[in-house]
N, C-alpha and C positions, 0 to 999 in steps of 0.2 A: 883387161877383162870387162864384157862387159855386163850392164845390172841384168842381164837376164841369167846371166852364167853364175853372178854372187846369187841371187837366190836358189838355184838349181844344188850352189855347194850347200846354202845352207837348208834347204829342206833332207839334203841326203845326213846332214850331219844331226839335226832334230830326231830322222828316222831312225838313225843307227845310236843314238846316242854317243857318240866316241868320234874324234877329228883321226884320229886312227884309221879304225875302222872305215868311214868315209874316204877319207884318202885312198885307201885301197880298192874301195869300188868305183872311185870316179876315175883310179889308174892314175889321180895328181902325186904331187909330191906333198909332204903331210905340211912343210913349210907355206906353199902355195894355197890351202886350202884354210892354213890359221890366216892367213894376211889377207883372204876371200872374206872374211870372215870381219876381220877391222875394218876392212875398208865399207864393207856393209854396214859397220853399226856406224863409223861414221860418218856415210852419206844421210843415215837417218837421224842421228844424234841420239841413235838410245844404244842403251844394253842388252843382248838378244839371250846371252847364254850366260848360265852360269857354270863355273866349270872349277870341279873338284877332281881328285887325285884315283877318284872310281869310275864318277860319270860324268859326261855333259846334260844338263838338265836347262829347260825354257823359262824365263823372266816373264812375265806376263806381258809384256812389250815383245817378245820371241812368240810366244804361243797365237798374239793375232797376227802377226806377219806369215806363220805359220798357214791359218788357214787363207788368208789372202794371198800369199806368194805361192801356193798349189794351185788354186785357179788361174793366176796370170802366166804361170808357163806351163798350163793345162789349156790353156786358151790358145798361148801361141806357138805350141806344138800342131792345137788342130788345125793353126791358120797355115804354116808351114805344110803340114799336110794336103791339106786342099791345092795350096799353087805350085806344088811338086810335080813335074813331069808325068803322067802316067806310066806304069813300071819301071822308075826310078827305083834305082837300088835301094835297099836297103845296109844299115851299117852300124858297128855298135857289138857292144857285149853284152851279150843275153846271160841273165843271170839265172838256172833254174833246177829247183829240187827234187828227186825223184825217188820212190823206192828202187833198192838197189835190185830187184827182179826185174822192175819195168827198165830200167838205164839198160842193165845190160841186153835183156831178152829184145827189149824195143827198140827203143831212141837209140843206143852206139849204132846198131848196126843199119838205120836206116835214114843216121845222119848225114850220110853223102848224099842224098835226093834231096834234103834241105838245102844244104850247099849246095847242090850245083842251081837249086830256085833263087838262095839268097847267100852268093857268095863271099858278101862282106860282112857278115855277122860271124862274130866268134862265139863260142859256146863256152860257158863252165858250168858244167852241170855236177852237183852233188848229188851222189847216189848213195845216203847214207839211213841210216833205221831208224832216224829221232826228226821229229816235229820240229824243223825251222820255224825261227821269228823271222817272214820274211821281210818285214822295214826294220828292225832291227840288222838284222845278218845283210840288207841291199839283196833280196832276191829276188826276181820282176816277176815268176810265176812257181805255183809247183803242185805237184800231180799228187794226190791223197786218194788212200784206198783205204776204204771204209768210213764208218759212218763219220760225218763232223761233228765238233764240237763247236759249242756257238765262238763264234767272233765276228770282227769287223771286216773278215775277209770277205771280198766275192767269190761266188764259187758257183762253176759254171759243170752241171753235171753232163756226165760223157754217156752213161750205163750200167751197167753191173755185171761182173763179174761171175758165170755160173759156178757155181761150187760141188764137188764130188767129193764122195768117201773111198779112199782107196786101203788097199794093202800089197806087199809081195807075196809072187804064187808060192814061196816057202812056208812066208807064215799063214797063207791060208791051207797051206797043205798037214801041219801041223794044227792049226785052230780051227780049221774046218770054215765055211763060206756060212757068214751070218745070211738070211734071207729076210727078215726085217731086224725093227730095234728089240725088239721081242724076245730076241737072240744074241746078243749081246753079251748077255751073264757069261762069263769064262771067258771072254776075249780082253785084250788089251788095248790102249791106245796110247799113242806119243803123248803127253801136254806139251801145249805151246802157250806162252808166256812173254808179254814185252820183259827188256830187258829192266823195266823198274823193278819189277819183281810180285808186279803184280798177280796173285794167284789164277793158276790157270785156266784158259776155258771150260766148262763142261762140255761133252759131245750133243753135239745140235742137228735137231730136222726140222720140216715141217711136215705137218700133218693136218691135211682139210686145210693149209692156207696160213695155218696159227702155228706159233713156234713151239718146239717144244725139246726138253734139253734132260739129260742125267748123267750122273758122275762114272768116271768107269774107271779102273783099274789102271795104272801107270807103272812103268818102270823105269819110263825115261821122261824127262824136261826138258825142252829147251825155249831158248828168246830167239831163232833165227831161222826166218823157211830153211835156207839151204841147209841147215842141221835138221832139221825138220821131214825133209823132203829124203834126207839123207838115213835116216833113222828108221823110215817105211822101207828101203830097197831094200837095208840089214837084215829087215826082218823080224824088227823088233814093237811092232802095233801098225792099228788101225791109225790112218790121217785122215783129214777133212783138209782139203784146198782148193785151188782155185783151179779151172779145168787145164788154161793153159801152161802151169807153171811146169805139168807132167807129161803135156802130149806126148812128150819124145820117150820116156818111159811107159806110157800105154800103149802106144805105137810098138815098142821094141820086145812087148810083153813083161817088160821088168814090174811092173803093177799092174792092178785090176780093178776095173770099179768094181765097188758092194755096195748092196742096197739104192741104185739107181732110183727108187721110189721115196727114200727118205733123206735126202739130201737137205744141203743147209739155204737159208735165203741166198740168195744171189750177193756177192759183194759191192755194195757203190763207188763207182771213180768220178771222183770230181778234180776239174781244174781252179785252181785260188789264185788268187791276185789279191794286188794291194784295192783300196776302195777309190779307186780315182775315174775323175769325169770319160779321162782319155787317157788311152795307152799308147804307147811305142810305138809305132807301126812294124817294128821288129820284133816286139811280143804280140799285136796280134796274128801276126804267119805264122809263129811259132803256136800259139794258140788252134788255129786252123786245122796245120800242119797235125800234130799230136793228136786231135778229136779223128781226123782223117787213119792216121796211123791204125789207130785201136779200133777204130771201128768195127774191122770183121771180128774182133774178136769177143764184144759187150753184147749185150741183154739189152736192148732199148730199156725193158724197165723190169725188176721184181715182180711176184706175183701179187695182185692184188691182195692188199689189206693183211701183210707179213711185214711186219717193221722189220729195221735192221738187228740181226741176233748181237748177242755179247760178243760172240768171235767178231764179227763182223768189223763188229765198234773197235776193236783192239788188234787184232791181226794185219796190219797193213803196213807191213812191211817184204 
């Protein structure tokens, strides 16, 4: 093996903290990547890790190797890059996280057009409702809907999401069609709620540009669009969502928008990555690839001077 490969194991195992965990994303065997691991510390003569019975944690001897051994095969990744064949395949396992709306409605089904671009890349994509640690968990990219929260990630924004008020024509045949929010009084709405349990959004518009929100009446809760989305066809409240997640039910008459005037800000998609000089060449297509996908269907941008509402921030799943 050689010393480009020991540092490639040991930054993945810095990242993930766990020779476990590593092993499994670099697809070694967990023997091969502890003996990656000796033999690094001693070509250098020092101790890189320390390792206890929960985590693996950096020596201060590991932490500047750390940031030195990221540039040296960030470096020679780019050089590799440069005197690669022009459309040389690409190859490798793409590691990448998605909400499980976008996986299914998006990316499954228009992941043969990838493949047949970039044949030799395997995909595993998680399409689950919780915020990966992506250098922890070894994930190389992942797609977030709604507002960020600070970190170290990049994040490359795509657009925004338009958002609509809907209901079924039962329960507006019963509650009658609000015509603004003015009207609201005696009507219902779903909440929706991450699964932390954090209390639910209020109903949101804007109005003149500025946001503006009030509580309304519930009979149902849930933490999951597809419950959510399932809970308007019943007939049981008003939702707010994202336009595409219902076309097929606007389309089919099974919902209706309301109040097309007082709709919520637009939802933002951004693409995250780890914070490195250079990527994969098979995460940046895949990068491309995904911005190209969604494109017909984002908002270049919100409207001027509406920050992102509460739902926004917490709905993005």
């Amino acid at each position: 093996m050689d010393r480009l490969d020991l540092l490639r194991i040991f930054l993945r195992i810095a990242d993930s903290g766990s020779f476990t965990r590593a092993a499994e994303q670099l697809g070694l065997p967990r023997a091969t990547v502890s003996v990656a691991v000796r033999q690094l510390e001693s070509n250098l003569g020092v101790r890189l890790l320390h390792r206890t019975t929960r985590r693996v944690g950096l020596t201060p001897d590991g932490e500047a190797l750390r940031v030195r051994a990221a540039v040296l095969v960030d470096d020679m990744e780019a050089l590799e890059r440069q005197f690669r064949p022009a459309g040389a395949n690409l190859t490798g396992r793409l590691r990448v996280d998605a909400p499980s709306r976008i996986a299914r409605r998006f990316i499954v089904p228009a992941w043969p057009d990838f493949l047949a671009r970039h044949p030799g890349i395997e995909l595993e994509l998680g399409a689950g409702d919780r915020l990966v640690d992506l250098a922890r968990e070894g994930v190389d990219c992942a797609l977030r809907v709604g507002a960020l929260a600070s970190s170290s990630l990049v994040a490359r924004p795509l657009g925004a999401f338009e958002m609509i008020n809907c209901a079924s024509p039962g329960y507006l045949a019963q509650h009658g069609m609000p015509k603004t929010t003015d009207g609201l009084d005696g009507h219902w709405a779903i909440d929706y709620g991450q699964p932390s349990g954090v209390r639910p959004a209020n109903w949101e518009w804007l109005e003149d540009g500025q946001p503006r929100s009030r509580r309304m009446a519930s009979r149902l809760s849930v933490n999951h669009v597809e419950t959510y989305i399932a809970g308007a066809l019943a007939g049981l409240g008003l939702i707010q969502v994202p336009r595409f997640d219902v076309r097929e039910h606007l389309a089919a008459g099974e919902l209706i928008e309301v109040m097309p005037a007082a709709r919520p800000a637009p939802m933002p998609v951004h693409l995250v990555y780890p914070h490195r000089q250079h990527l994969p060449g098979r995460v940046h297509a895949f990068l491309d690839w995904i911005a190209e996908l969604l494109a017909p269907h984002l908002r270049a941008t919100g409207p001027a001077g509406a920050p992102p509402s509460r739902r926004a921030r917490r709905k993005a799943d």
